[in-house]
N, C-alpha and C positions, 0 to 999 in steps of 0.2 A: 253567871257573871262573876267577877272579882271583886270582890271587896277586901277594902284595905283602911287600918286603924288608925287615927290620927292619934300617937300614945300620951305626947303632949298633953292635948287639950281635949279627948276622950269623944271626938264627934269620928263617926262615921260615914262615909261615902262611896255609894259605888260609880264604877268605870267601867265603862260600856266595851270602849275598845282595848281589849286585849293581845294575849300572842298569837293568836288569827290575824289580828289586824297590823302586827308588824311582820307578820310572814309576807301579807300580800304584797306591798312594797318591797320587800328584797325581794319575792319571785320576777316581780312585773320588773325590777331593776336588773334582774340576770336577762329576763326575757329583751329588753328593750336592747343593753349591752351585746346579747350573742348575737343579734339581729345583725347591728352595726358592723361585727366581724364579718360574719358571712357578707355583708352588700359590699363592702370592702376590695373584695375580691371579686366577685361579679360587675362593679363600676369600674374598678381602674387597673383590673387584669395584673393583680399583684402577684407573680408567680409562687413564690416564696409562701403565700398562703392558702395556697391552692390545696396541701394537705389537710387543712383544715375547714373548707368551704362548706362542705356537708355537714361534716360535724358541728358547724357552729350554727346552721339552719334547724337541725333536726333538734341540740338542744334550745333553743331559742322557739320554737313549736310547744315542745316539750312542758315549759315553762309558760307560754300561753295558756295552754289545756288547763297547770296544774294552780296557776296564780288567780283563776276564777273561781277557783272551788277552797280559797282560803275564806275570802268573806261569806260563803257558802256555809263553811264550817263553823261562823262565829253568829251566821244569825239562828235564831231559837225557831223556824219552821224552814228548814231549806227545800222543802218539798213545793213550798208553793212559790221558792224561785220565779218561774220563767211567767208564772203570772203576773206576779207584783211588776217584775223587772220589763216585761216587757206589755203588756196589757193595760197596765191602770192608767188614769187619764193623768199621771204626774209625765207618763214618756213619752217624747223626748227632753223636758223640761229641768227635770230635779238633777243635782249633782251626779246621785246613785245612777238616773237615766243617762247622763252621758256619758257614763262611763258604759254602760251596756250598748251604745252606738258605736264607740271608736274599738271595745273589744270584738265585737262584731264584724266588726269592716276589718278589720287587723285580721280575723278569723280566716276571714272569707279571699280576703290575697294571701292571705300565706297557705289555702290552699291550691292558688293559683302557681304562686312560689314552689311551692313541694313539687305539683305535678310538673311544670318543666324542668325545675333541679334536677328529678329523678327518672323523670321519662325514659332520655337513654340507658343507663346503666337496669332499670327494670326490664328493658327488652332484652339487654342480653343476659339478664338472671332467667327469663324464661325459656331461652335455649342452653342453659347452663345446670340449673335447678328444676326437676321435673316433682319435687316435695311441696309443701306447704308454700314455703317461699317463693316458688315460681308460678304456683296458683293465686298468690296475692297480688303479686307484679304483672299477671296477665292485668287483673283487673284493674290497678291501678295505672296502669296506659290510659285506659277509656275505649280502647282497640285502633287507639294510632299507632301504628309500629311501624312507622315510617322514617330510617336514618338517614334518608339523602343528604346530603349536604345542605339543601334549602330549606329540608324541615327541621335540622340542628339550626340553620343560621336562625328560621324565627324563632327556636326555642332561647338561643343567647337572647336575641330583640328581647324578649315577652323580661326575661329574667332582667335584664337593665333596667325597664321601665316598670317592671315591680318590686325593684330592689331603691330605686327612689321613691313609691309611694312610699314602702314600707319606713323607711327611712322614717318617713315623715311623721307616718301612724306612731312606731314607737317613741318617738320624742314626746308627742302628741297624748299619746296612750302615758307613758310615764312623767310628764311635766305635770299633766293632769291630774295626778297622787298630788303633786308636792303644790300645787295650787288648790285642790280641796284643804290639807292641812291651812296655807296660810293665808287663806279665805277667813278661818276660823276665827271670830276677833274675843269669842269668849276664854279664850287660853294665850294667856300672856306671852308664853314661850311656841307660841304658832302664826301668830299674826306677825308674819314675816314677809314680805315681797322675794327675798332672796329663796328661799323654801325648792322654789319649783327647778330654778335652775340648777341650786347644788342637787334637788334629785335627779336631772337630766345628766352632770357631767358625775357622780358618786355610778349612779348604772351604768356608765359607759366604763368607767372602772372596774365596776364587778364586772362586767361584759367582757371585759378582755381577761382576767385572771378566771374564770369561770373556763371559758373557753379553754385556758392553758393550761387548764387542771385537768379536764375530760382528755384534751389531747396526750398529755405523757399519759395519764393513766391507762388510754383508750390503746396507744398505739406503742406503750413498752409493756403493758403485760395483756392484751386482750386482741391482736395483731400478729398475724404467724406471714405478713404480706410487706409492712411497711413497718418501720422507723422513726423515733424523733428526731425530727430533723433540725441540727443548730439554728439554718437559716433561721427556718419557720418561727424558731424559739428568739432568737433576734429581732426579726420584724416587730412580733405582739408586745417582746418587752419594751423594746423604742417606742410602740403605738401608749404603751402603757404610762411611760414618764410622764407623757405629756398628757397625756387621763389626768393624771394624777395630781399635776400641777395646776390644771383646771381647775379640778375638785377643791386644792388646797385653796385654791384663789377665793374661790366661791366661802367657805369655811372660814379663810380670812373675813370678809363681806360680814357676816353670819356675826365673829367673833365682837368685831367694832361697833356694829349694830345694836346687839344684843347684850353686851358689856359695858361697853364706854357710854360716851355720854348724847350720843344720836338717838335712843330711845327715851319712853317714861321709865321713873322710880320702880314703877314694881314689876316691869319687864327687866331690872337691873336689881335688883334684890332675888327676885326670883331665877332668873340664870344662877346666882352666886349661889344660892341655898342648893342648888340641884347639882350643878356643875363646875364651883368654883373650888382650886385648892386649898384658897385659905379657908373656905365655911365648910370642907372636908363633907361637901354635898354626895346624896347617896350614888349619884354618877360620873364620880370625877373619876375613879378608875376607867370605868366605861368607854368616856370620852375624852381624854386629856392620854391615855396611856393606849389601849386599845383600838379605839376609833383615830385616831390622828397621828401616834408616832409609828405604834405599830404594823398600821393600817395603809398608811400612807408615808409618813416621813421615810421614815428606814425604808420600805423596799422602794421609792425614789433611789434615794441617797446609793443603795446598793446596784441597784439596776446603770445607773450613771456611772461608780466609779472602774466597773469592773466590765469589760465585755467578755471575759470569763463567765462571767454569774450569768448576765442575758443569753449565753448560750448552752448552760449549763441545764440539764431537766432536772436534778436534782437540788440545784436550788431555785430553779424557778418552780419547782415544786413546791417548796418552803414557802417561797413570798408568796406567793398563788394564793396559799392557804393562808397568809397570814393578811393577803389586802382581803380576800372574802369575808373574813371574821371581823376586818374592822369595816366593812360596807354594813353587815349586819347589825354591828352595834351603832353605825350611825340609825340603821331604820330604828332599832329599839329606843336609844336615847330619844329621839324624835317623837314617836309614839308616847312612849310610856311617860319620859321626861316633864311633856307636855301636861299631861294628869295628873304630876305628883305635886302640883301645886295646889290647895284646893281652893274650889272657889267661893267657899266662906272660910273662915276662922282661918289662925295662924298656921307657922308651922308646913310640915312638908308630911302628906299622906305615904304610910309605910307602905313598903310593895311587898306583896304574896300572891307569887301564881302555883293554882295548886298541880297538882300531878294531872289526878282524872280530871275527866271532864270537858266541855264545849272549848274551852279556853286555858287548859292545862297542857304541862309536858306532852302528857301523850297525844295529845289532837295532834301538836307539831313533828313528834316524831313519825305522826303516822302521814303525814304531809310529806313531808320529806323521803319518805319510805316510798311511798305512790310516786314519786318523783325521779327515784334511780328506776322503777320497773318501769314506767314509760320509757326512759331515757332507755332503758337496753331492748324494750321491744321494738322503738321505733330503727332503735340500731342492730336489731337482727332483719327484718326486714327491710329495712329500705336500702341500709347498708350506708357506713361513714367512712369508708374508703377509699381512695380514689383506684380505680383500675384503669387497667388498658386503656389505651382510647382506638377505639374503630374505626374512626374516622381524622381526619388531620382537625382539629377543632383549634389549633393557635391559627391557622390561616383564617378558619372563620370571624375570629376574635380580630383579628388587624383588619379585616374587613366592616366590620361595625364600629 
């Protein structure tokens, strides 16, 4: 666990929720965001982002797998997981339990999702690829290897109406972080109503810059077939302003709430002591520089003046990486922020996370780690590509 010193007034207190527990919120916020790209294109046949349909499903999978095994990583027996979580008589009832329902059901269509995404392009990897590759795509048919035109049209059908559940599950799935947090009324800087939404439109942010990062990197150096395409890079950053303007709206909400004078006294002491300029609180880089100008204002501001930059990969490269870092420190400030108040005696509890350990550096780097190897196994096999097409499929598509 973490413990951290209060040096003030020399009381000690530990904190439960650690850097496990702000991983899981920025994964489950890439997961929920990549989702939204890929249904994007599957609902409203956006051509323009057709290069990147695949790719935003299979990282958006990716991120399902790996955002279950963050609080996996934070509790002190993870072996006995699927007991607790699914067998004790708290499920379906407890917080913990509903979140093992809707990840569940999120699981179980997206692998409804995968198998029609992938279907075609696996049957022609089996008359293509007679290696490993085409022994895995045999299997993952189910031994439908039927391209008629009828059995494409119900695979688009199936993908429409599983590209709105999903839709739903991940709102669902990730509103659901930010309404445990401001459920919480023992933490001053938690008990927020606003909480769930800024994590629904903050994900769909990282969702779209997530997405735009895998694509140039995916498709200018790991691609001997396709190209970054300005379009494509156009479409997500115009999808992106308007993320972003959401998010900031939401954050406005947040700021007036929990500043000015709509809340109690020590929901407004305490913001200032953590996050205010003038009380030169332990996270006012965090959030005031990082999480909000850098994160959000500036690549706004950039993405808007210039349609240069929106089609450029190298700078959407840049802001890519600079709105992911500031998604990040929104999930940190939130997590951690929330703790560092304590809840006896004055004063603001020091933070120290150490290296080793359950809740150290390295747990998250090895999170992250397991993160790029899924992401490139699912993308050797399944393939984030788009190839040929066999069959005329925009005719199928104006017929649905």
């Amino acid at each position: 666990m973490l413990l951290y010193t209060n040096e003030s007034y020399g009381t000690l207190e530990t904190i439960y929720w650690g850097l496990p527990i702000v991983i899981y919120p920025f994964l489950s916020g890439l997961l929920a965001g990549s989702f939204v790209v890929g249904a994007l294109y599957h609902l409203f046949h956006i051509e323009k982002l057709k290069p990147i349909g695949k790719l935003a499903e299979i990282a958006s999978f990716a991120m399902l797998l790996l955002a279950a095994m963050a609080p996996l990583a934070d509790a002190l027996q993870p072996q006995r997981g699927a007991w607790e979580l699914y067998f004790r008589d708290h499920f379906p009832y407890s917080p913990l339990a509903m979140f093992i329902v809707i990840w569940t059901a999120f699981f179980i269509a997206f692998l409804f999702e995968m198998y029609y995404l992938f279907r075609e392009s696996n049957i022609r990897r089996i008359e293509t690829d007679k290696g490993i590759r085409g022994k895995v795509a045999k299997f993952l048919i189910l031994g439908n290897s039927d391209l008629s035109e009828k059995s494409i049209k119900k695979d688009h059908r199936a993908l429409w109406i599983l590209s709105i559940i999903g839709i739903g599950l991940s709102i669902l799935f990730h509103g659901y972080i930010g309404f445990l947090f401001g459920a919480i009324k023992a933490r001053s800087l938690w008990s927020d109503p606003d909480i769930p939404p800024m994590f629904i439109t903050s994900a769909v942010v990282s969702g779209f810059a997530f997405v735009g990062l895998l694509y140039i990197i995916g498709f200018k150096w790991f691609s001997n077939k396709n190209k970054v395409e300005p379009d494509t890079l156009d479409v997500l950053n115009k999808a992106t302003i308007f993320a972003i303007f959401a998010d900031l709206f939401f954050d406005l909400i947040e700021w007036l709430f929990s500043v000015r004078s709509y809340n109690s006294r020590d929901v407004y002491n305490s913001w200032h002591e953590v996050f205010s300029w003038a009380g030169h609180g332990p996270l006012w880089f965090n959030y005031h520089i990082t999480q909000v100008t850098l994160g959000l204002i500036i690549p706004a501001l950039l993405f808007i003046i210039s349609k240069k930059i929106r089609r450029s990969w190298l700078w959407t490269l840049i802001i890519d990486a600079f709105i992911t870092v500031g998604v990040w420190e929104m999930r940190f400030d939130t997590v951690i922020g929330g703790q560092l108040v304590p809840k006896i005696g004055q004063g603001l509890i020091n933070l120290y996370i150490p290296f080793f350990g359950y809740d150290g550096y390295l747990t998250g780097i090895g999170l992250f780690g397991l993160g790029i190897v899924i992401l490139f196994v699912f993308g050797y096999f399944l393939g984030w590509e788009e190839e040929p097409e066999m069959i005329d499929n925009k005719k199928i598509k104006e017929e649905l």
